[in-house]
C-alpha positions in Angstrom: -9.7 14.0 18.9 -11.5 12.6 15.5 -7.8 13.8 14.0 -5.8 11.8 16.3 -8.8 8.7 15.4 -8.2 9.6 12.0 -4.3 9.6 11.8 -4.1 6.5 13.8 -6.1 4.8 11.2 -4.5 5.9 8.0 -1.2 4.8 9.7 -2.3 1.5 11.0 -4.3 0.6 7.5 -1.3 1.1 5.3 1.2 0.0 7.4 -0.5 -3.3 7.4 -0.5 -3.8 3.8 3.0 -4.9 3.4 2.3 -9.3 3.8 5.8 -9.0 5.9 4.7 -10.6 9.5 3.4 -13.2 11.0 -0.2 -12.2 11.5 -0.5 -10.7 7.8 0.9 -14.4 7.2 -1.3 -16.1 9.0 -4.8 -14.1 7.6 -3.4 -14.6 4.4 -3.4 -18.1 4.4 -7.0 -18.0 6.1 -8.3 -16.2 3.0 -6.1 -18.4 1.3 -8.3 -21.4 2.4 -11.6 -19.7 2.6 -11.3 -19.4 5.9 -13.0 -16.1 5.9 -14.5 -15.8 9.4 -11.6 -17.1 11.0 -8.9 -14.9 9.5 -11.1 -12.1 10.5 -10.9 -12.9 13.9 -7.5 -13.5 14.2 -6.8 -9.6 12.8 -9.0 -8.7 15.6 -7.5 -10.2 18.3 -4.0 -8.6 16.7 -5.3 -5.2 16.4 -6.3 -5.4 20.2 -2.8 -5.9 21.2 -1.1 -3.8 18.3 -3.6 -0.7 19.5 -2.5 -1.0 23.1 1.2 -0.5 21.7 -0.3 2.2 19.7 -1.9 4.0 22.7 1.6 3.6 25.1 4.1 4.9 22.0 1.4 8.4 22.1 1.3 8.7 25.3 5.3 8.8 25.2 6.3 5.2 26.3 9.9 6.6 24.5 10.7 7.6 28.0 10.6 4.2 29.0 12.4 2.6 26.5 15.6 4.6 27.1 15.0 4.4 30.6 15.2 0.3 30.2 17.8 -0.4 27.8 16.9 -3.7 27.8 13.5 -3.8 26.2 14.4 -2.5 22.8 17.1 -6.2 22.5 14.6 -8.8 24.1 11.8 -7.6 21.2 14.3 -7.9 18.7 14.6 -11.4 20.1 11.3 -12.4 20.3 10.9 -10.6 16.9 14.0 -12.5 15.3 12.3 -16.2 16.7 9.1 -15.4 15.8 9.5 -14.1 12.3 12.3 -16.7 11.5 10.3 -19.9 12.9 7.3 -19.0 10.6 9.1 -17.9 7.8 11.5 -20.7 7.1 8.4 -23.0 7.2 6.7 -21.2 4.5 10.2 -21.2 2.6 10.4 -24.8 2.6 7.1 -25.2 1.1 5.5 -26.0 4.6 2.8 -22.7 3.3 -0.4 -24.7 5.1 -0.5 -23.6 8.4 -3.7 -24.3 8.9 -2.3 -26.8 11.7 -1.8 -24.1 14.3 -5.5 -23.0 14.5 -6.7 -26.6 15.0 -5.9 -26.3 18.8 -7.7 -23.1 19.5 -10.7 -24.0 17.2 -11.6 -26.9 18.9 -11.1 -25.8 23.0 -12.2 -22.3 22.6 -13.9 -21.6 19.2 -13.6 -17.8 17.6 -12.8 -16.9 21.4 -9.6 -19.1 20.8 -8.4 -17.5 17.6 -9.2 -13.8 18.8 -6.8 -14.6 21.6 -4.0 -16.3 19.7 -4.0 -13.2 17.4 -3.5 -11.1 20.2 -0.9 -13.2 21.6 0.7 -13.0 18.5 0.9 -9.4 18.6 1.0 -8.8 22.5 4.8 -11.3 22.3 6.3 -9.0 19.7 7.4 -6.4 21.6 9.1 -5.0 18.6 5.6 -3.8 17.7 5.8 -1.3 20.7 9.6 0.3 19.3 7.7 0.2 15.7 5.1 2.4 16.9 7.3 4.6 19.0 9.5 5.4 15.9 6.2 6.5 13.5 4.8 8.3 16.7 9.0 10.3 16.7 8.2 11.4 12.8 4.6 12.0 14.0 6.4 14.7 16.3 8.7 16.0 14.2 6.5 16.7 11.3 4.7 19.4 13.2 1.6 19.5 11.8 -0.3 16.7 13.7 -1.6 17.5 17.2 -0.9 14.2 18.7 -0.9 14.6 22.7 -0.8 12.3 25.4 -4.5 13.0 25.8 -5.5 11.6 22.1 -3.8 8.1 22.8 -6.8 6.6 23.3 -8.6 8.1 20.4 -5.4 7.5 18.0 -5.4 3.9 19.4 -9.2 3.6 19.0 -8.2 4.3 15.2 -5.3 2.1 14.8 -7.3 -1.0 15.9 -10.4 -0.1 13.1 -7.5 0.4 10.6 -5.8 -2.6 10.9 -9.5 -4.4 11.2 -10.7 -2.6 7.9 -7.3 -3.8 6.3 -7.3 -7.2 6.7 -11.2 -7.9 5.9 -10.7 -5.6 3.1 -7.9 -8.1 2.3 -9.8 -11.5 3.0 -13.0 -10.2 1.0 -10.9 -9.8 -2.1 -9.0 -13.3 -1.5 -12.7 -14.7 -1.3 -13.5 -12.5 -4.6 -10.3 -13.7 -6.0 -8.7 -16.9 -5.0 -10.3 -19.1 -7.5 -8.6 -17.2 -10.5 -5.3 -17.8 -8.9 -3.6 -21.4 -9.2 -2.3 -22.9 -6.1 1.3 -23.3 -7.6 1.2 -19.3 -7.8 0.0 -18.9 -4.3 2.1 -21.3 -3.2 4.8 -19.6 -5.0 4.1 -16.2 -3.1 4.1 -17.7 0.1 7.5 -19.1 -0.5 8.5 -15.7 -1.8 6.9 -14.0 1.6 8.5 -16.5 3.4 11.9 -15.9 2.2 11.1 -11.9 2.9 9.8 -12.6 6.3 12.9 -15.3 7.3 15.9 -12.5 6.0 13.6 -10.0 7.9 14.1 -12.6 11.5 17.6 -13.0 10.7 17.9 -9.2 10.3 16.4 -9.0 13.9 18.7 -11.5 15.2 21.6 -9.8 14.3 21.0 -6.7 15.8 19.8 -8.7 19.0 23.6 -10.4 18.5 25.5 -7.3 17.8 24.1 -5.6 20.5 25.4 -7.9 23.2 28.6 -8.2 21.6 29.0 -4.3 21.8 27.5 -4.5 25.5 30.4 -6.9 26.5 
């Protein structure tokens, strides 16, 4: 089982590197303002949900998906709004989003940010066909002994990866930040924001073309 903990964290650490989604957005501009403790609990609450997708695509949630055909288009919806919403606002130079965090901050505290993070994560189903395909080249490589049975160990290690990721990435942002100018971070989070907007719009076409080629 430690292998399937093991593999579920290298996995979920790297793939979390890429800035490229809303919640990598989102810490990053935490650590951006020295919001330290905050961004940290806003990865948690993300790896929660993300690990839950983690656990259902190894315990072969495939067959689901191509049972429903219509689960794979409505997360490439919700991934197309959510993606394109937060990355057009960091293109136009809107890169302080501290604004969203002022709600759950004051009504709920750290309890409020944990869960926005997860509802961040739980309302992009496209997290769930992401997992799926790295659990289909899991398969097909052979040499991992990933079974239904080690879902919850492999998801147990895809929520410390993620966790060790982003603290790993707001302690070097607090180490950091103050040898950076804001016009180059503000810079980057134009140029994220441009990455993450084409990546919506990518979503949205293939949400578009696949009712066009249902009709």
């Amino acid at each position: 089982m430690w292998i399937a903990a093991l593999v579920g964290f290298v996995m979920s650490f790297f793939g979390s590197i890429p800035i490229a989604g809303p919640v990598a957005l989102l810490v990053f501009d935490r650590g951006r303002a020295g919001a330290v403790r905050t961004g940290l609990y806003l990865a948690v609450g993300a790896a929660s949900a993300e690990s839950v997708y983690a656990y259902l695509a190894c315990w072969g949630f495939s067959r689901f998906l191509t049972r429903y055909s219509w689960v794979e288009p409505v997360s490439r919806a919700l991934a197309a709004v959510i993606l394109t919403v937060l990355g057009s606002r960091l293109l136009l130079g809107r890169s302080d989003v501290s604004a969203i965090f002022k709600g759950p901050q004051r009504t709920l505290g750290d309890k409020g940010v944990v869960l926005f993070g997860f509802s961040l994560s739980a309302l992009n189903p496209a997290l769930l066909a992401n997992w799926t395909a790295a659990m289909s080249m899991v398969y097909a490589s052979g040499g991992i002994p990933l079974t239904p049975a080690a879902a919850l160990p492999f998801a147990a290690g895809v929520w410390c990866g993620i966790v060790a990721w982003f603290a790993l990435l707001l302690r070097l942002m607090q180490r950091y930040r103050s040898r950076v100018s804001e016009v180059t971070i503000a810079l980057g989070m134009r140029v994220m924001g441009g990455f993450v907007t084409l990546l919506g719009l990518w979503f949205a076409l293939r949400f578009l073309a696949a009712l066009w080629l249902s009709s």
